[in-house]
N, C-alpha and C positions, 0 to 999 in steps of 0.2 A: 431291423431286428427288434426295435424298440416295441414296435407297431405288434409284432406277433407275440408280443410278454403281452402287452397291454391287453389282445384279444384273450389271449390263456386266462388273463385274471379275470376278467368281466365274466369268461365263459366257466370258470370255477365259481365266481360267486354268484351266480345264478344257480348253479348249481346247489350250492350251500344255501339259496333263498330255497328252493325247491325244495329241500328235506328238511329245510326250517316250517317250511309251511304242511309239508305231508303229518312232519309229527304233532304241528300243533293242532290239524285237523280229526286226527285219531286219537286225541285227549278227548278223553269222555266229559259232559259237562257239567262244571261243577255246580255245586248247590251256592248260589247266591243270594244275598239282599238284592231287590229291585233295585235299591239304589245303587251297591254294589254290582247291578245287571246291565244297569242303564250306564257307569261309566266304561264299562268293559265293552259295551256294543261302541261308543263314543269312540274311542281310541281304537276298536278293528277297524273301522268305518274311516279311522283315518292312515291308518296302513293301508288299507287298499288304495283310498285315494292317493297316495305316492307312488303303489304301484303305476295305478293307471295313467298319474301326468308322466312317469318314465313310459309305459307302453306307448301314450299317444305323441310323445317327443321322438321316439324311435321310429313310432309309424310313420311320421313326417319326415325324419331324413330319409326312412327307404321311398316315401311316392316320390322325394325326388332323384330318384334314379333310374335308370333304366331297366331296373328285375321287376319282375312279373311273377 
């Protein structure tokens, strides 16, 4: 039973990453200093990158299984 809490929470908080990111994406852009421009792309640039080593750590335990 533990197993199916633990899937619920993952599959909520993904969920809650998904309307974290819809809203931050329909934030209109604000007016910055370049400098203020350049560290705001810095720090997206590395939220995604965590997404991505989570995507491709996930991608790797599903090739090794049997689903297609």
């Amino acid at each position: 039973m533990a197993r199916s809490a633990d899937r619920e929470g993952v599959a909520d908080r993904l969920e809650a990453l998904l309307r974290a990111i819809q809203d931050f994406a329909e934030v209109p852009s604000l007016e910055l200093t370049p400098a203020d421009l350049g560290d705001h792309l810095v720090r997206l640039r590395h939220g995604i990158d965590l997404l991505e080593l989570g995507f491709a750590t996930d991608a790797a335990t599903f090739a090794a299984t049997d689903e297609y």
